[in-house]
N, CA, C and O of each residue as an XYZ file, in Angstrom:
752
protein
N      73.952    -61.287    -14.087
C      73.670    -59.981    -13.525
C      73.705    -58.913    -14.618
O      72.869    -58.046    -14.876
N      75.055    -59.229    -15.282
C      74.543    -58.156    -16.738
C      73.379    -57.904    -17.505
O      72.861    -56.838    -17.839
N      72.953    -59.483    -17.798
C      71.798    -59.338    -18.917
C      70.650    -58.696    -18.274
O      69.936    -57.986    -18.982
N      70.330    -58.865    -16.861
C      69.360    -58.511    -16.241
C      69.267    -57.152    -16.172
O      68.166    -56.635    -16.362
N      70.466    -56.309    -15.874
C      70.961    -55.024    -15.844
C      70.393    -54.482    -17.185
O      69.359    -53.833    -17.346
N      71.503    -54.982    -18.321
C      71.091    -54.137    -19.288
C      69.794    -54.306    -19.543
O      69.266    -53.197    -19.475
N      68.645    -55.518    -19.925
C      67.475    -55.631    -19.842
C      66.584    -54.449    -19.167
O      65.965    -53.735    -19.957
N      66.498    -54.255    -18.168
C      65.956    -53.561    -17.228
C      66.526    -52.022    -17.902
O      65.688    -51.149    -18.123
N      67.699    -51.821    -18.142
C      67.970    -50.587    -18.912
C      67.107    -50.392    -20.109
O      66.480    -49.355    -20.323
N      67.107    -51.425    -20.869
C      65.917    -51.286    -22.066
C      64.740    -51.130    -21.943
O      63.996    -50.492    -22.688
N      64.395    -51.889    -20.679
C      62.723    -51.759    -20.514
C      62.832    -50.287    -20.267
O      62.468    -49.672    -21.270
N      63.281    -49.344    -19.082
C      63.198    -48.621    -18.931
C      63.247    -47.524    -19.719
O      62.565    -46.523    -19.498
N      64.490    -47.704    -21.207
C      64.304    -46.773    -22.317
C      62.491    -46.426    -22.816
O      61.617    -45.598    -22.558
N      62.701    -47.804    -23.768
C      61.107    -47.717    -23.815
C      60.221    -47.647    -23.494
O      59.351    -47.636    -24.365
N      59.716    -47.536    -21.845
C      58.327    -47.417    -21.669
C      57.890    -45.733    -21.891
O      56.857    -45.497    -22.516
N      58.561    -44.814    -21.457
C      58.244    -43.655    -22.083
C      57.239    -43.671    -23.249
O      56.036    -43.430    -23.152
N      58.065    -44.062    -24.610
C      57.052    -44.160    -25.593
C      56.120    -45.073    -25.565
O      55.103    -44.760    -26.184
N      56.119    -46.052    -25.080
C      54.919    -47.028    -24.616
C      53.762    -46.455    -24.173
O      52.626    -46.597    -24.625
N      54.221    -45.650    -23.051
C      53.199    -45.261    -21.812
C      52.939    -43.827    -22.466
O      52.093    -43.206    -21.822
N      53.434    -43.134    -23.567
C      52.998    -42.025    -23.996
C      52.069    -42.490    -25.066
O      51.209    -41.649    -25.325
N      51.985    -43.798    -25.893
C      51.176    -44.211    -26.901
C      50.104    -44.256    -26.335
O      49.158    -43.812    -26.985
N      49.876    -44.683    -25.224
C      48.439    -44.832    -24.298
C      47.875    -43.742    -23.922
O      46.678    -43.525    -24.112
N      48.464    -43.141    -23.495
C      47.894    -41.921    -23.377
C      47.195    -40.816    -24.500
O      46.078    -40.398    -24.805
N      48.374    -40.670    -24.827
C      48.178    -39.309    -26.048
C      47.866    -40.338    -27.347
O      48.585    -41.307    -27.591
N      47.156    -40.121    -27.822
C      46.544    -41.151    -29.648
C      47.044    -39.736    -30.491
O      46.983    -38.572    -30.096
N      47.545    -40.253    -31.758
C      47.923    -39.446    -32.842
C      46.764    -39.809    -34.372
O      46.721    -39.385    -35.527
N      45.914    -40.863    -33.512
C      44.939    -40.902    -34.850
C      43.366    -40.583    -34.084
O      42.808    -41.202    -33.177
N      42.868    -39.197    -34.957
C      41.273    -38.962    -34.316
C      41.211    -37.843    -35.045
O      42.052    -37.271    -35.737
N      40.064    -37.606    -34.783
C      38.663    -36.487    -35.701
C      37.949    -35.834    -34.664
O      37.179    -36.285    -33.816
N      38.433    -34.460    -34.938
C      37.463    -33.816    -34.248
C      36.347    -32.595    -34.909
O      36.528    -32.389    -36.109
N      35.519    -31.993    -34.424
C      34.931    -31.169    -34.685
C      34.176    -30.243    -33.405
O      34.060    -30.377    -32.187
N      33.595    -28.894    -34.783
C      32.806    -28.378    -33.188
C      32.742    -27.014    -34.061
O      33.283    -26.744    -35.134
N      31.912    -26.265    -33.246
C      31.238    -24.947    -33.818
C      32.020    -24.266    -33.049
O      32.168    -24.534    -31.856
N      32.827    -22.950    -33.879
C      33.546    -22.130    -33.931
C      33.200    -20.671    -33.757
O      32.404    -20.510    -34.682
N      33.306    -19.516    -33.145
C      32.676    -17.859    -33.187
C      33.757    -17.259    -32.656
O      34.243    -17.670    -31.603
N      34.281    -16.164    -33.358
C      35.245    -14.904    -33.766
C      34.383    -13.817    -33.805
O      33.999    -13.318    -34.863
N      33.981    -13.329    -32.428
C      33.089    -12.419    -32.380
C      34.373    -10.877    -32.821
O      35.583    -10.878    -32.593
N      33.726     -9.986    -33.338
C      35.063     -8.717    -33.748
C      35.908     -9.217    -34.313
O      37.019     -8.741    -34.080
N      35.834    -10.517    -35.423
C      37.688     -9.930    -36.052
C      37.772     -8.803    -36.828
O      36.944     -8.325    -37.605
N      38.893     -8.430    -36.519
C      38.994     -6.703    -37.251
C      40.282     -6.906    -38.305
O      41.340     -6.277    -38.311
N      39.790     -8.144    -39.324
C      41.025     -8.454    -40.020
C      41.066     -7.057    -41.186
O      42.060     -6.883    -41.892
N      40.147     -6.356    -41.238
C      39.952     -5.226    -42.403
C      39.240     -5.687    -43.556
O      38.616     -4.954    -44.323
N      39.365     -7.029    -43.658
C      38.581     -7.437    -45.169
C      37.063     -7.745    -45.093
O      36.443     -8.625    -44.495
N      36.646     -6.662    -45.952
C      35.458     -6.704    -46.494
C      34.430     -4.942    -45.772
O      33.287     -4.493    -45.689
N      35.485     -4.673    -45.522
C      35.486     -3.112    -45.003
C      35.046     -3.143    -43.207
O      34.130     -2.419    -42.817
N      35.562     -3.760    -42.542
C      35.657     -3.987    -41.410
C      35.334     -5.214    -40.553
O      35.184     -6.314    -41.085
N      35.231     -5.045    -39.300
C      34.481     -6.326    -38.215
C      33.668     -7.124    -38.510
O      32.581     -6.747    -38.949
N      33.951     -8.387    -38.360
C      33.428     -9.442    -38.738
C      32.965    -10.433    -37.481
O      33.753    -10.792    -36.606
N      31.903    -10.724    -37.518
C      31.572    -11.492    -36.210
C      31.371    -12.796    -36.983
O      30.259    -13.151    -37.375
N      32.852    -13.719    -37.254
C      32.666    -15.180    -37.852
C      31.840    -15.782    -36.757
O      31.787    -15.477    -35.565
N      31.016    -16.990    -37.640
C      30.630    -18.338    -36.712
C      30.343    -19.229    -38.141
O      29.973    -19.011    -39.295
N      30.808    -20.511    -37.191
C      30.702    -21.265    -38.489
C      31.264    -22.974    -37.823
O      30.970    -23.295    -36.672
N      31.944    -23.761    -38.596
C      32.430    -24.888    -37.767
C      33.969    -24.859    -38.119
O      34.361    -24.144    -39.041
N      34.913    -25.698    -37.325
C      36.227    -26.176    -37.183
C      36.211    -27.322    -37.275
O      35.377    -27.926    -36.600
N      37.309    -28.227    -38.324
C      37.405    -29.979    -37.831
C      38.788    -29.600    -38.312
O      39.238    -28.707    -39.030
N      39.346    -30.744    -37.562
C      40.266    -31.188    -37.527
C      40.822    -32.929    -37.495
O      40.015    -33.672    -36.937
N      41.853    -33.477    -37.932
C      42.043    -34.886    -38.353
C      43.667    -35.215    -37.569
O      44.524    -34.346    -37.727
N      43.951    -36.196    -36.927
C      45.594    -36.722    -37.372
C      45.586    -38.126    -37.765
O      44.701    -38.688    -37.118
N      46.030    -38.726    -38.341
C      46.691    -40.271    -38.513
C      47.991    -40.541    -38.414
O      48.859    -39.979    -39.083
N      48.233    -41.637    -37.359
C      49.522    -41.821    -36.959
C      50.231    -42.803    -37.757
O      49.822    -43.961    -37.840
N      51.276    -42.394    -38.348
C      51.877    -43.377    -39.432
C      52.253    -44.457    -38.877
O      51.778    -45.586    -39.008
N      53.512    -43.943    -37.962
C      54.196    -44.528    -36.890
C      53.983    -44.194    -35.266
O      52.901    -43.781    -34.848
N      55.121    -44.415    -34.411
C      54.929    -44.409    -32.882
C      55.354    -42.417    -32.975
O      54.906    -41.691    -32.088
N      56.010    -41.960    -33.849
C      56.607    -41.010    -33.944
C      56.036    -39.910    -34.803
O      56.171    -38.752    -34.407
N      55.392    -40.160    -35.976
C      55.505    -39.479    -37.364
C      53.569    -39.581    -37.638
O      52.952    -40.612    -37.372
N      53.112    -38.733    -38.011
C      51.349    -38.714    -38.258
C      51.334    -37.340    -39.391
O      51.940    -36.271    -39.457
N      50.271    -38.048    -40.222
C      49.571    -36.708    -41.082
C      48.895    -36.254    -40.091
O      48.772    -36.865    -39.030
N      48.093    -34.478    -40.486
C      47.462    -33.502    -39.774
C      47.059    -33.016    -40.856
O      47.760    -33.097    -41.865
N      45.616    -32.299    -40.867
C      44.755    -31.794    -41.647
C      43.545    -31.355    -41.281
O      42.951    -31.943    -40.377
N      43.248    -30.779    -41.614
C      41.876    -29.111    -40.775
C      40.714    -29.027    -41.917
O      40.686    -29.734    -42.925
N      39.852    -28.122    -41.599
C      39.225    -27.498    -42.649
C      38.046    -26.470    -41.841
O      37.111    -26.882    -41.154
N      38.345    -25.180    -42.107
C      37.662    -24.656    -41.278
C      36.553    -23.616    -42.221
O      36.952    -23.007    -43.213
N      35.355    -23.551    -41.804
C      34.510    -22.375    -42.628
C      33.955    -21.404    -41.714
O      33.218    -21.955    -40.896
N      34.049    -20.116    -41.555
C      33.426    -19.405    -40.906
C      32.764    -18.101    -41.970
O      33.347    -17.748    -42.995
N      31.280    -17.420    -41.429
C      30.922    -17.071    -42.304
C      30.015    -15.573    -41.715
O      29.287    -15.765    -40.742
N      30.056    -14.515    -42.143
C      29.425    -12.964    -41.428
C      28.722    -12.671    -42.687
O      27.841    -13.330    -43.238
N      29.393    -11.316    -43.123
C      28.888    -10.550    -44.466
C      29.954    -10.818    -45.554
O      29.919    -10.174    -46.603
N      31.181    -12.031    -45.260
C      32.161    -12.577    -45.974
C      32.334    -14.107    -45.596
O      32.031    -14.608    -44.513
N      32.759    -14.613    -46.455
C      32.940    -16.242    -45.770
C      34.472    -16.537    -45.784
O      35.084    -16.312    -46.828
N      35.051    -16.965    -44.831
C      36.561    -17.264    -44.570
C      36.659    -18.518    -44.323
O      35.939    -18.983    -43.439
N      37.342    -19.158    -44.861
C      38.034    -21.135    -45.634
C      39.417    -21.176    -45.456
O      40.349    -20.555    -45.969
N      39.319    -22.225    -44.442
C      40.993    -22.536    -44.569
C      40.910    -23.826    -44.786
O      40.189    -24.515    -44.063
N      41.461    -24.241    -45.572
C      42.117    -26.467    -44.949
C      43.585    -25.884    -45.093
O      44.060    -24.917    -45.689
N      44.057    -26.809    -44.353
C      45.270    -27.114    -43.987
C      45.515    -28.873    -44.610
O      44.494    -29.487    -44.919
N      47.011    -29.641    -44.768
C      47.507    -31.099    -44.755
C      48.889    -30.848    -44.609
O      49.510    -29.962    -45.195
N      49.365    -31.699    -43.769
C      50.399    -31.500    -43.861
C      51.040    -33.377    -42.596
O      50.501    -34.464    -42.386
N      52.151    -32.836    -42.216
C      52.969    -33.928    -41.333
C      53.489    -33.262    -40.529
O      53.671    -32.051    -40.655
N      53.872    -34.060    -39.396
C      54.476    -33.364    -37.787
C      55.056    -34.819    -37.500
O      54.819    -35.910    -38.018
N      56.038    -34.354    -36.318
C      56.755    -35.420    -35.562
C      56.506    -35.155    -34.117
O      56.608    -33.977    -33.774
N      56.147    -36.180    -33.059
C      56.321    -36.146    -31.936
C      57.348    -36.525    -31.297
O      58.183    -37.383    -31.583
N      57.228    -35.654    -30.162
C      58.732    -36.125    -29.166
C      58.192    -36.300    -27.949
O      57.793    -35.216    -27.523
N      57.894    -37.693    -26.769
C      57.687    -37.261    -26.040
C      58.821    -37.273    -24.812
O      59.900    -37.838    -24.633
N      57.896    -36.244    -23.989
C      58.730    -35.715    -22.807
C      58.775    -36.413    -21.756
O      59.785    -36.339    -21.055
N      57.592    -37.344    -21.350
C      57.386    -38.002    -20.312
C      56.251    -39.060    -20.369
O      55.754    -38.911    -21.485
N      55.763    -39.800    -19.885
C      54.525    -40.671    -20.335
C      53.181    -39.942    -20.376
O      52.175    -40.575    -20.696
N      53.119    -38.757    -20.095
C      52.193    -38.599    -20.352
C      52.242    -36.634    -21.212
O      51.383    -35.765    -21.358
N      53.420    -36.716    -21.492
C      53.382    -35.253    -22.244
C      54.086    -34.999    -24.118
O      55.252    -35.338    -24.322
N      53.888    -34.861    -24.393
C      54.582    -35.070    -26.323
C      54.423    -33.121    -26.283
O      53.741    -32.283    -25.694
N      55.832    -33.171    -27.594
C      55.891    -31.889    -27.596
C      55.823    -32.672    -29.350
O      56.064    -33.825    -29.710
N      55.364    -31.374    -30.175
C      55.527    -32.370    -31.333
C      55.483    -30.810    -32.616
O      55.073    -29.720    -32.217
N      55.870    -30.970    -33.786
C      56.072    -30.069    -34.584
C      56.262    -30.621    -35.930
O      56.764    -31.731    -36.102
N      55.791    -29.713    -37.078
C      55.566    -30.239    -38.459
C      55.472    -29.074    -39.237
O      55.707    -27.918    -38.885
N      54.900    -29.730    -40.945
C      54.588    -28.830    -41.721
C      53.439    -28.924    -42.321
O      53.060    -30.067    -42.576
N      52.580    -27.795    -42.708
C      51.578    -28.312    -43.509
C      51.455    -26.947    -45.079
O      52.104    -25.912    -45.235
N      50.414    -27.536    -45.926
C      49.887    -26.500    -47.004
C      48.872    -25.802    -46.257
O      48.105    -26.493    -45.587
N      48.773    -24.883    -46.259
C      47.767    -24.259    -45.563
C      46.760    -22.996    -46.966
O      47.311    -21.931    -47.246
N      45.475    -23.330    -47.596
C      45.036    -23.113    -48.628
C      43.896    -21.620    -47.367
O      43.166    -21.773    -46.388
N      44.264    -20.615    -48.002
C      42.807    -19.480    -47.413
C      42.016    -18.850    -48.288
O      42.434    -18.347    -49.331
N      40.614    -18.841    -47.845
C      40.232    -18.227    -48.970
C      38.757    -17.048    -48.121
O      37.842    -17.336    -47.350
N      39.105    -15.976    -48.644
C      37.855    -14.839    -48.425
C      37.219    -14.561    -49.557
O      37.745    -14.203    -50.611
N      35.714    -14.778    -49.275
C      34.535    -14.564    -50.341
C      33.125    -13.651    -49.865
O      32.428    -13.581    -48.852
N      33.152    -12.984    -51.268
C      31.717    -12.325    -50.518
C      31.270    -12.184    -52.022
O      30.758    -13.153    -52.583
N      31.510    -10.649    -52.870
C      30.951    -10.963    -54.243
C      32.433    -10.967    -54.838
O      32.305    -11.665    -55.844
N      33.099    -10.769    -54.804
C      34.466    -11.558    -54.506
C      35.316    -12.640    -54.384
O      34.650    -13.670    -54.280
N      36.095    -12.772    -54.363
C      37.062    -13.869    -53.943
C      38.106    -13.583    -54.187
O      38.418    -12.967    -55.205
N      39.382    -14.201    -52.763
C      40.886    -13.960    -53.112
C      40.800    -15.335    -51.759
O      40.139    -15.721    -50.795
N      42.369    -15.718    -52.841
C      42.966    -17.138    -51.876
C      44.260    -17.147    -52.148
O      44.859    -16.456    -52.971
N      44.650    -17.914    -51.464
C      46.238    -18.124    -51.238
C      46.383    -19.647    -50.926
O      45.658    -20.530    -50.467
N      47.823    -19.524    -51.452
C      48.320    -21.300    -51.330
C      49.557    -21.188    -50.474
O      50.525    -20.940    -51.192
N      49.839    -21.271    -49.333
C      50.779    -21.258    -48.635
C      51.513    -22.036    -47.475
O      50.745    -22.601    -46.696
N      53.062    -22.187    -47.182
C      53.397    -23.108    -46.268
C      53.346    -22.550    -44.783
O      53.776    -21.452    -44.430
N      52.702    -23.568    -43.924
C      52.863    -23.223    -42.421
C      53.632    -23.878    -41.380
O      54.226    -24.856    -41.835
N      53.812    -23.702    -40.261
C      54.842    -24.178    -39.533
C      53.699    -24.559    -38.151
O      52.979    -23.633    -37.777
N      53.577    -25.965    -37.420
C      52.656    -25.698    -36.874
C      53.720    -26.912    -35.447
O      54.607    -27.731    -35.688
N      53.189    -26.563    -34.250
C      53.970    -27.501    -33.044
C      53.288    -27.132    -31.887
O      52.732    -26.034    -31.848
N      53.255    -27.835    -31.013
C      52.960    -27.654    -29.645
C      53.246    -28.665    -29.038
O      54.023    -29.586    -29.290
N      52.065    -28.300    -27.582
C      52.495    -29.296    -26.709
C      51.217    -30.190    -25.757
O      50.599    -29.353    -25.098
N      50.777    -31.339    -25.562
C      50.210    -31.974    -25.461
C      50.571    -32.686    -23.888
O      51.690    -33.128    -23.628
N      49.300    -32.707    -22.816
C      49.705    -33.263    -21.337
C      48.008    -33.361    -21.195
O      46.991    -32.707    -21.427
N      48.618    -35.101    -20.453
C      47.337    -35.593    -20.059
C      47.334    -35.623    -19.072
O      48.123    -36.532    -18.814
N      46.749    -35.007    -17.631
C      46.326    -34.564    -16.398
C      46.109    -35.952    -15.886
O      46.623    -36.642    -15.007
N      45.028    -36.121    -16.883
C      44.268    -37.922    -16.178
C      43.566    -38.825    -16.712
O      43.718    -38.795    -17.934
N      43.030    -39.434    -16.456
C      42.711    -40.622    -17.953
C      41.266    -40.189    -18.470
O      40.555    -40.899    -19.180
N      40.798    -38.366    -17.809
C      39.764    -37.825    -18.205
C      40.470    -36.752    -18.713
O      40.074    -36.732    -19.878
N      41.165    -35.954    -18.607
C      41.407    -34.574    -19.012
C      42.974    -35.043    -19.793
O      43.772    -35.921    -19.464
N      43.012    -33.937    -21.080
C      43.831    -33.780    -21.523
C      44.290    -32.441    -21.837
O      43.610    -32.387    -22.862
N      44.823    -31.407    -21.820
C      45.395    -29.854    -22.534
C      46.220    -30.108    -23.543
O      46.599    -31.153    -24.072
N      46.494    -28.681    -23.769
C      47.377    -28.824    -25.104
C      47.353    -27.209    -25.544
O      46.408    -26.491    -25.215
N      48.631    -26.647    -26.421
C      48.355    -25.266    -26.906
C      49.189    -25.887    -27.816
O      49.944    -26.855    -27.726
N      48.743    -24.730    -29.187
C      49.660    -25.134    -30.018
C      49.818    -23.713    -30.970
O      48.850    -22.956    -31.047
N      50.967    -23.431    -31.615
C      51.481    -22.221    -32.173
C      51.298    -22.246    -34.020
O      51.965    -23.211    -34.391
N      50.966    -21.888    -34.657
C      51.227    -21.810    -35.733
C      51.238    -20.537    -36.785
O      50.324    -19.713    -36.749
N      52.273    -20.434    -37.677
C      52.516    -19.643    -38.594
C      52.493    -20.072    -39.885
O      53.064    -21.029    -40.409
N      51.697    -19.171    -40.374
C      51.100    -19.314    -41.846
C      52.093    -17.794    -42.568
O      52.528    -16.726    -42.136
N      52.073    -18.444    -43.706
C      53.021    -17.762    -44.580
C      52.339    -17.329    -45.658
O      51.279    -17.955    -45.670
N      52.388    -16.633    -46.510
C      52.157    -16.200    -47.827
C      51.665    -15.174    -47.754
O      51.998    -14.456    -46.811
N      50.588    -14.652    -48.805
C      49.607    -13.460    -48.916
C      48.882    -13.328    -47.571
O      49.200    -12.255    -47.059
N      48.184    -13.896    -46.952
C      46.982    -13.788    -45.785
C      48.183    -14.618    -44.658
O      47.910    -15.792    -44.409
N      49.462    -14.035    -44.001
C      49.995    -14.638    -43.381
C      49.590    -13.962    -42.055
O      49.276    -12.782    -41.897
N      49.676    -15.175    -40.913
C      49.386    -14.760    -39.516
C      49.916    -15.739    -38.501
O      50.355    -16.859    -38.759
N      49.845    -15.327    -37.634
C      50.609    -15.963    -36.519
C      49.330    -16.779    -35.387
O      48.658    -16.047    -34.660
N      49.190    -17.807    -35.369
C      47.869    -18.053    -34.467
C      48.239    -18.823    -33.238
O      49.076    -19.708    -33.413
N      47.532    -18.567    -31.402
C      47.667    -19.683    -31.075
C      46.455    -20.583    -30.433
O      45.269    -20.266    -30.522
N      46.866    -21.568    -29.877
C      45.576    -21.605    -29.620
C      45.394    -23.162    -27.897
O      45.765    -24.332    -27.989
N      45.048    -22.812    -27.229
C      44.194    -23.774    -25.850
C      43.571    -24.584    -26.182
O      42.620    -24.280    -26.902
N      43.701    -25.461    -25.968
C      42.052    -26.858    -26.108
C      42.690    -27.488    -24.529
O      43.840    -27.498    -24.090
N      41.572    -27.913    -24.025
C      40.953    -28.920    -22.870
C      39.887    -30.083    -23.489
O      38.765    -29.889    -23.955
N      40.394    -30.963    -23.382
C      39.433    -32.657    -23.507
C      39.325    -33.289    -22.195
O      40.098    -33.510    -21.264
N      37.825    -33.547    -22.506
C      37.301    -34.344    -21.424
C      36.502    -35.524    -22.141
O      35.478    -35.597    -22.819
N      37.630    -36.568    -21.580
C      37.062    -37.833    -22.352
C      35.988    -38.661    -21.445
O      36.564    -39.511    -20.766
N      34.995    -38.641    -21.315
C      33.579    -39.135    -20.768
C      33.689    -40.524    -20.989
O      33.514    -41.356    -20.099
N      33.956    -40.771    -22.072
C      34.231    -42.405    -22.453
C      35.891    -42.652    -22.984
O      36.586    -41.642    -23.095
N      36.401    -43.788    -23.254
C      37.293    -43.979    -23.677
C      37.382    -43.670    -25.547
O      36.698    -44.028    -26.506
N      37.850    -43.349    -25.478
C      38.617    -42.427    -27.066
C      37.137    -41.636    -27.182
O      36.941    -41.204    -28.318
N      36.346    -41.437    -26.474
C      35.433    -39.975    -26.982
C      35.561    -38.516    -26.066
O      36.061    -38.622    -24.946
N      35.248    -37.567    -26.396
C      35.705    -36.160    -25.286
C      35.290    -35.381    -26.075
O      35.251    -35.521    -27.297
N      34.850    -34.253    -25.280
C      33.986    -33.572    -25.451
C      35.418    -32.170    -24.980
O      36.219    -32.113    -24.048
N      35.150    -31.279    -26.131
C      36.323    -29.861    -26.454
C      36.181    -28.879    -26.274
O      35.625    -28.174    -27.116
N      36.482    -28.542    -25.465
C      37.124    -26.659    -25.965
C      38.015    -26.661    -26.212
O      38.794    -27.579    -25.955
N      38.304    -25.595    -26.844
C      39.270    -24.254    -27.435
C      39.431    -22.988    -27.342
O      38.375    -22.391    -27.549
N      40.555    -22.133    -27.054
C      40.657    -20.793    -26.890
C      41.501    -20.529    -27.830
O      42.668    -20.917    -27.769
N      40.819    -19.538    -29.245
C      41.772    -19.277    -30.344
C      42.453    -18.292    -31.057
O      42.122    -18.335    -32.242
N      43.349    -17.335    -30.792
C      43.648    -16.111    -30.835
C      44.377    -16.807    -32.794
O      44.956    -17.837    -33.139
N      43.886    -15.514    -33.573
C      43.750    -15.982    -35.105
C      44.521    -14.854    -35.351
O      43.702    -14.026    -35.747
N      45.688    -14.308    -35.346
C      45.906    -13.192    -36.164
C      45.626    -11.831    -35.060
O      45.187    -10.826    -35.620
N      45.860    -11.729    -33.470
C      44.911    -11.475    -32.803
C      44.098    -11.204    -32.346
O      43.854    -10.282    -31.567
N      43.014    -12.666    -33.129
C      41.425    -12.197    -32.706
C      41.176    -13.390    -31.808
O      41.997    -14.306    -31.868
N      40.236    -13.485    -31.053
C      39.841    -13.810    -30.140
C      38.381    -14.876    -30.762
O      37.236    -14.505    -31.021
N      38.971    -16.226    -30.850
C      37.979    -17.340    -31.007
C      37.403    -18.335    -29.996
O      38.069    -18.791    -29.067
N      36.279    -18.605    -30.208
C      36.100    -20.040    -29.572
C      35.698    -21.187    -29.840
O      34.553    -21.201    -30.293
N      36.245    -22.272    -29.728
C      35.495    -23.439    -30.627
C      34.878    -24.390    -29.631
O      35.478    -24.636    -28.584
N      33.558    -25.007    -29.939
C      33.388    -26.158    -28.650
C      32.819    -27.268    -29.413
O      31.998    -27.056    -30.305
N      33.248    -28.528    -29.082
C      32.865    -29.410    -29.632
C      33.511    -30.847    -29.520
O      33.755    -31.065    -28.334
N      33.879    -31.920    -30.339
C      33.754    -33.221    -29.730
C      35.489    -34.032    -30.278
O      36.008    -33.679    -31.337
N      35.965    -34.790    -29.622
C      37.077    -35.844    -29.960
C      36.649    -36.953    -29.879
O      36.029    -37.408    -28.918
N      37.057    -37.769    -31.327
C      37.292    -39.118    -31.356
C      38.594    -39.817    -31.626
O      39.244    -39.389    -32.579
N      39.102    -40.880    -30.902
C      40.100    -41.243    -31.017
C      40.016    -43.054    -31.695
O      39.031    -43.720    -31.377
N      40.774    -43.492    -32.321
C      40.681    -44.918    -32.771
C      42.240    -45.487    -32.729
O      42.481    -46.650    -33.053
């Protein structure tokens, strides 16, 4: 009766992370076309109506631990460049929710006849819930540090049409400006 007991205690530890591996993937590529209609960051002597693209990457080391890495170009009467690399840890909450948080380099750069960039550390986490074996959400917070520091957050909704593919939005407040990105997830 013990072994069965504690057994059944173990299964029950682990399926959490089991049943959260299935769900939520920590390795995929996404992309998608990006527009920041009005940012009023001041550089380049006012409003900027960015459009341009967003991608984004994770690889999962472990059940727990994944690189993260970006690269974004948007472009008006100035062109604005970010990549990001960095690492995060997940925690999940339930089988189908991970709260997860990390660090990355976060590199910016504004160009026109010009140029100024920065090399700086960011702090990036959120939170991740899969509705259904079609929809997934997620927001996530991040702070960038250095010269061009800002506080960003940001909404995505996935709708996976097929298994590990989905099709994205995003709602992206940058510093607070008001973005949108739409475009595609792959998962492996």
């Amino acid at each position: 009766m013990k072994k069965s007991t504690l057994s059944l205690a173990l299964a029950g530890l682990m399926t959490p992370g089991i049943l959260s591996a299935q769900y939520l993937d920590y390795t995929w590529i996404q992309g998608g076309v990006a527009f920041y209609p009005s940012f009023g960051n001041g550089v380049g002597g006012g409003s900027q109506d960015f459009a341009g693209v967003d991608t984004a990457a994770n690889f999962a080391i472990t059940e727990e631990v994944f690189l993260l890495g970006g690269v974004s170009f948007l472009t008006d009467d100035i062109d604005f460049t970010t990549i990001h690399v960095g690492g995060a840890y997940r925690l999940p909450l339930d089988p189908r929710t991970d709260l997860w948080g990390g660090l990355s380099l976060e590199y910016q750069e504004f160009s026109n006849d010009d140029s100024v960039d920065d090399i700086s550390i960011a702090f990036r986490g959120g939170l991740r819930h899969r509705l259904s074996e079609e929809w997934e959400v997620g927001g996530q917070l991040r702070v960038v540090t250095g010269d061009f520091d800002y506080v960003g957050v940001r909404g995505t909704a996935r709708y996976f049409f097929r298994e590990g593919v989905a099709v994205l939005g995003e709602l992206d407040i940058l510093d607070g400006n008001l973005g949108v990105i739409a475009g595609g997830t792959i998962t492996f």
